[in-house]
N, C-alpha and C positions, 0 to 999 in steps of 0.2 A: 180609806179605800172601801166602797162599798161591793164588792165583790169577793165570791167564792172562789178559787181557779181553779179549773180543770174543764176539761171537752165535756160539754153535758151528754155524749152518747157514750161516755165511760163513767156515767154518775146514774145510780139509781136515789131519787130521791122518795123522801119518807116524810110524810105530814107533821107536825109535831104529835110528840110520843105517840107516834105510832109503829108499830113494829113489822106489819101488811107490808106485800107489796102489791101496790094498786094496777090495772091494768098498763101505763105505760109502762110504768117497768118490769110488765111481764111481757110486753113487747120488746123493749130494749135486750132483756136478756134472751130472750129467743135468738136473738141474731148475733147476741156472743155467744152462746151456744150453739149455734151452725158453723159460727168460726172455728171454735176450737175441735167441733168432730171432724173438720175438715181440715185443720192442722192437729193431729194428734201429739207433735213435740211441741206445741206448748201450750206454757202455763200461764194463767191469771189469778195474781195477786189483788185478794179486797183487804181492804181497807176501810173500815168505819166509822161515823162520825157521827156525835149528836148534839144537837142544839143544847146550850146555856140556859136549859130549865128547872135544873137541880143538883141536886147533890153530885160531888164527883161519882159516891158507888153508886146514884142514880142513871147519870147519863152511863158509861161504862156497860149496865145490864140493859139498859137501852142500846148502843151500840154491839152491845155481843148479839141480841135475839138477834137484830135484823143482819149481821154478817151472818147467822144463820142461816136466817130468811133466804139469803139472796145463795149461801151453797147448797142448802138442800132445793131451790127450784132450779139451778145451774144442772142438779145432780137428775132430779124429776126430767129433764131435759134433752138427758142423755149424755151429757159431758160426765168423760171418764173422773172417777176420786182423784187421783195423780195429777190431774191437770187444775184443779181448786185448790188455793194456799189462802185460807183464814187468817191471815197472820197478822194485823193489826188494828186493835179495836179502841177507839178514842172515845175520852168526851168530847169536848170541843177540839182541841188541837193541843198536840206533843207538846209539851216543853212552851209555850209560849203562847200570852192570851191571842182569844180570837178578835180577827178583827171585828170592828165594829160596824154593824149592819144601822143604815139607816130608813133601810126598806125593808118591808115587808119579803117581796120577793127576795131580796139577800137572804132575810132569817129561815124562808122555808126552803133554800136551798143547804142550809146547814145538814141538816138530816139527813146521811146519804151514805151509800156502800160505794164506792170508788175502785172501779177494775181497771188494775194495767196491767201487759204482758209480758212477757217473757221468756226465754229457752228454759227448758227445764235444768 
């Protein structure tokens, strides 16, 4: 399957190793950050992910900086602390390999901070 899953307007993607977020996805998060000053009960959970380009403690510091990335400009933003849950940072993927990209476009959508919502 060549495919990543998830709605791309709940995925910030990241170039390989890079830890920036580039303008679209400082676009994208501007308007999850309008959502949630406008729902103040709730929350968004990221989730981050990195491409299969090294080491597990490599990808992993990979994946932490840019879940950084993406709550401290969330926070830059004006979305309240309380409403940002950093809670899980991957290399490629939990408990079981990734799939296998046979595109280009597949592999640079590996890299990515993943927000879903939910009550607090």
């Amino acid at each position: 399957m060549d495919s990543v899953e998830s709605d791309p307007a709940d995925n910030i993607y990241f170039a390989r190793r890079v830890t920036h977020i580039d303008p679209a996805g400082q676009d994208k998060l501007r308007l999850h950050a309008a959502r949630l000053k406008e729902h103040p009960g709730q929350v968004v959970y990221l989730a981050a992910y990195a491409e299969d380009l090294g080491s597990a403690s490599y990808e992993l510091a990979i994946a932490n900086q840019r879940i950084e990335a993406v709550t401290k400009l969330l926070r830059n933003y004006g979305v309240a602390r309380r409403q940002v849950h950093p809670l899980r940072r991957y290399g490629v993927a939990r408990g079981r390999p990734a799939p296998a990209c046979a595109t280009t476009d597949c592999r640079d959508r590996k890299g990515r901070v993943v927000l879903s919502y939910g009550p607090r």
